[in-house]
N, C-alpha and C positions, 0 to 999 in steps of 0.2 A: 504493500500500500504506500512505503515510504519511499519509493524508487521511480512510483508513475510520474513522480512533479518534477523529475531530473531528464525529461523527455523532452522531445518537441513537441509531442503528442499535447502532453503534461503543460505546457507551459501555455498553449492556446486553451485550454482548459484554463489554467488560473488566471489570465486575462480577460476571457473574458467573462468569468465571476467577477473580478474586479472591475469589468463595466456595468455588468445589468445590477453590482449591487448598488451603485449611483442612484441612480431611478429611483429603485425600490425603498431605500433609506428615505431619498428627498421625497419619494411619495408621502412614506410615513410620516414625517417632521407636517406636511404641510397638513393633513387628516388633523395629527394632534393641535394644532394650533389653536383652531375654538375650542377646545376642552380645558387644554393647561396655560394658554399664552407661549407667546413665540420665545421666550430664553426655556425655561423647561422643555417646548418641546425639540426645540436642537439640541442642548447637550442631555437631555435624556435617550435621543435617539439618534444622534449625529456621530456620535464615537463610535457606536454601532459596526461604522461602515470600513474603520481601523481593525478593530478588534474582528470582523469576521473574516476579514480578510487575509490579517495575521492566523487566525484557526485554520481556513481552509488552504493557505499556502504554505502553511507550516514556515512563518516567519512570525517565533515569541517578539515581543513587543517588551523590551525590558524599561524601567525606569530605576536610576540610583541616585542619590545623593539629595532626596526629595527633603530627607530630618533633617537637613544641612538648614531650613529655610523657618525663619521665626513661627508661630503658631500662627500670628494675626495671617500671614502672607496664606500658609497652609490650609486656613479655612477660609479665604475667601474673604476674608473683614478688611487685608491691607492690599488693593489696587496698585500691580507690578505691571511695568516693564519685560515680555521674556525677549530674548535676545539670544537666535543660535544661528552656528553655521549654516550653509543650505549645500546637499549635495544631489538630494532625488527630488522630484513631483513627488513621492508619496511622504515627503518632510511634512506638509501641512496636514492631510487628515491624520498622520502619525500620531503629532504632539496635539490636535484636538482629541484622540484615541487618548493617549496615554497621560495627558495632567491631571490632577484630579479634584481643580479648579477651571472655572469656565473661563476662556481668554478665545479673544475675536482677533481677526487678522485685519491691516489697515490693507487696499485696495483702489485701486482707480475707479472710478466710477463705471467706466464701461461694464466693470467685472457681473454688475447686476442684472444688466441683460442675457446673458448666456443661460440657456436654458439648465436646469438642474439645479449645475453649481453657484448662480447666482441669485436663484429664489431661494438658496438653502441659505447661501452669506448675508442678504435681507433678513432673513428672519433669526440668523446668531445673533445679530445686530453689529454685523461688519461696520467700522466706519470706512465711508466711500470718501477719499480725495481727490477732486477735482483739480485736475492739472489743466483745464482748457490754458488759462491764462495765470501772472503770477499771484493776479491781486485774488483769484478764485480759488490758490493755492495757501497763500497764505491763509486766507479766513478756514480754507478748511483743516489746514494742521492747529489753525487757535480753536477751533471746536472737535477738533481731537482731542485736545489736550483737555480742553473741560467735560470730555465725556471720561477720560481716564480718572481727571481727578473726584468726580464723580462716582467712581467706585468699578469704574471697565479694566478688566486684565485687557494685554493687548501683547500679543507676539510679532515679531519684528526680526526678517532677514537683513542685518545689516549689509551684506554683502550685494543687496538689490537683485542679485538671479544667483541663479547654480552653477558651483562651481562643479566643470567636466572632469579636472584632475586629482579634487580631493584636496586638495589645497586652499585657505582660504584665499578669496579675491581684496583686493581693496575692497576696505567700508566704506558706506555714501555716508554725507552727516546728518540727513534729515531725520533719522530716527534720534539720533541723540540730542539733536536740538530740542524733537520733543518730550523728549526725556524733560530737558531741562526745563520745559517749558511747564509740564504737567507738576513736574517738581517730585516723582516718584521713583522710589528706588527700581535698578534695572538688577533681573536675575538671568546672570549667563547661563546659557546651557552648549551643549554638545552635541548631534544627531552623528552616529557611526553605524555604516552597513546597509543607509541607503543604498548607494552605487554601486553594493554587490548584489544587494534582491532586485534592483530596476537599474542596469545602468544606464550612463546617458545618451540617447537617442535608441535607445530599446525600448519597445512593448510586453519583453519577455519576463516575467516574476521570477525571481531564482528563490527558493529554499534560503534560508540564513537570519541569522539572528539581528533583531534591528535597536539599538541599544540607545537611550538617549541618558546623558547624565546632565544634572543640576549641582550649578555651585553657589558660594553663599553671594549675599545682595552686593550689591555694590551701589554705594548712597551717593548718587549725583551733588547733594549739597556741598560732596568732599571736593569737587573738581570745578576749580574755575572757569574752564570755558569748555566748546569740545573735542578739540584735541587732546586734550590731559584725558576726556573720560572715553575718548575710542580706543585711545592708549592700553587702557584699561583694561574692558573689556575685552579686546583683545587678546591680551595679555590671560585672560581669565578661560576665555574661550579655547585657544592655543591647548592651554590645561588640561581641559577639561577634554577634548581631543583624546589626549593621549591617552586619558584614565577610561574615558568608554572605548577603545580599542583594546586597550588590557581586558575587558569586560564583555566583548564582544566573541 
């Protein structure tokens, strides 16, 4: 049974599970919506679509270094910053899969239109950043920042797209401006083992373990501008690399 998913056979098999569970998931999220409201019914039924995927490709979904992270942060009472490498497409529903606090991804606005995946980020309550122009830009990273400070987790690939070699890429500063902007602590993390269960420009799911580690906060107030806190996190992210590879 454990040898059919090392196939080719096998592998268009778990792709396309990994498509029609799309649908089915977004079906479900948008059914529950009059009954529980739209944040219950995404992260009640949105991780879902990590977590079965993980079962049926036989790709564990691990999480370490979660105790590392204060209590408030832990239940959801203190509104973080996450901030990790990006190496696969399956980075996103991964870390909606495996936190176990609700956090929303920031997106261009276009993203809401795409059937599925975009009625599903509407109703996590993604915030949309309109980039038409800069002054439509600006207002919308200052109402990010007051939806964060607000009480919204928010995850953030500094690196702005996926890196092909596993290596990180240069960071953009816009996330860390809003860092600073919302005024909340950023919590590094890790993603290792995307690029060997999906690599890049492949459709194929391989078998392997997909490990994501969390390191402690790291308090924007300590950093004067953002240079010193990309520094930082970098620095932190680098880490934490290496430890979910030992781990993987």
């Amino acid at each position: 049974m454990a040898n059919w998913r090392n196939t080719g056979w096998g592998a268009v098999v778990m792709a396309v599970w990994g498509m029609v569970l799309v649908p089915v998931v977004v079906v479900g999220i948008l059914l529950a919506v009059p009954v529980v409201g739209r944040r219950r019914a995404f992260f009640g039924i949105g991780p879902l679509y990590a977590r079965g995927l993980g079962w049926f490709c036989r790709i564990p979904l691990v999480l370490t270094g979660w105790e590392r992270l204060p209590e408030a942060v832990r239940e959801g009472r203190q509104p973080v910053i996450f901030m990790s490498n990006h190496e696969s497409q399956l980075d996103p529903p991964v870390l909606i899969g495996i936190l176990p606090v609700p956090a929303v991804y920031i997106a261009k606005k276009e993203v809401k239109y795409i059937p599925f995946v975009g009625w599903a980020a509407w109703v996590a309550g993604v915030i949309f950043i309109d980039r038409g122009d800069r002054d439509r830009a600006i207002k919308s990273i200052q109402e990010a920042a007051a939806e964060i400070r607000g009480g919204k987790n928010v995850v953030i690939f500094p690196e702005g797209t996926r890196s092909r070699t596993g290596e990180m890429l240069p960071f953009k500063k816009g996330g860390f401006a809003l860092a600073l902007d919302a005024g909340v602590p950023i919590v590094p993390m890790a993603t290792v083992g995307g690029r060997e269960v999906l690599p890049p420009g492949s459709m194929r799911l391989r078998p392997g373990r997909y490990v994501v580690a969390v390191g402690d906060l790291v308090d924007t107030a300590a950093h004067p501008d953002r240079e010193s806190l990309m520094l930082e996190v970098r620095g932190r992210i680098e880490a934490l690399m290496a430890e979910a590879r030992s781990a993987a």
